[in-house]
C-alpha positions as CSV (number, residue, x, y, z in Angstrom):
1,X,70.8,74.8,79.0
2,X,74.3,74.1,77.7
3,X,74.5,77.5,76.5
4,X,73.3,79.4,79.3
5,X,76.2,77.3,81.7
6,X,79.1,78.3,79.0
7,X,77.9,82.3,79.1
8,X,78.0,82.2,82.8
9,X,81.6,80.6,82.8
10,X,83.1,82.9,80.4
11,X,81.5,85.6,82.4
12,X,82.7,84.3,86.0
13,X,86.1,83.9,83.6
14,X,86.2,87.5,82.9
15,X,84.9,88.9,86.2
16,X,88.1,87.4,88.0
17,X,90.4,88.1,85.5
18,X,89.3,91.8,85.9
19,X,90.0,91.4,89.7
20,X,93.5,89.3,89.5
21,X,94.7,92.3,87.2
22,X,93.2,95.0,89.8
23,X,95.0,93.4,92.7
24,X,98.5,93.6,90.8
25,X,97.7,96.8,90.1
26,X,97.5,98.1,93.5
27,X,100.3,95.9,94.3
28,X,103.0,97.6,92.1
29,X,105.3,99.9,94.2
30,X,104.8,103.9,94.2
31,X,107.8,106.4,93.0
32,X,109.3,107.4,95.9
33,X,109.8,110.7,96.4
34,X,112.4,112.3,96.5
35,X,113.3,113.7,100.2
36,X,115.4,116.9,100.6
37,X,117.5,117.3,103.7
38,X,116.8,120.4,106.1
39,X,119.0,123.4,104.5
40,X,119.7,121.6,101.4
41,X,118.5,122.6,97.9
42,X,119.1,119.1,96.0
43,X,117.8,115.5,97.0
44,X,120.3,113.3,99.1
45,X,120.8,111.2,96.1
46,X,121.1,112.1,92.8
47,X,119.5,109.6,90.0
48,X,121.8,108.4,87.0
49,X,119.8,110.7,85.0
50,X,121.0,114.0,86.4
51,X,124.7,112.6,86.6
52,X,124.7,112.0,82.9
53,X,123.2,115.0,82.4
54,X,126.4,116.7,84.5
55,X,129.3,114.5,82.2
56,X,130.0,112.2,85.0
């Protein structure tokens, strides 16, 4: 009996530690993408990459 209640703990343990790290999954913000103004060929900001890349 002592057994069987242990096994379905660690089970129930690992069944919501599955879900806890699902939910902070989903919870982590998306890239945003990158939004180009009518008639222009570049993004309205430019990242730190690109600017390094450029010297500056």
């Amino acid at each position: 009996m002592r057994t069987l209640t242990v096994s379905l703990l660690g089970a129930a343990a690992v069944a919501a530690s599955l879900v806890l790290l699902r939910a902070q999954k989903d919870e982590q913000p998306r890239p945003q993408t990158r939004i180009v103004p009518p008639g222009e060929t570049l993004p309205a900001s430019i990242s730190l990459d690109r600017l390094r890349e450029r010297g500056f």
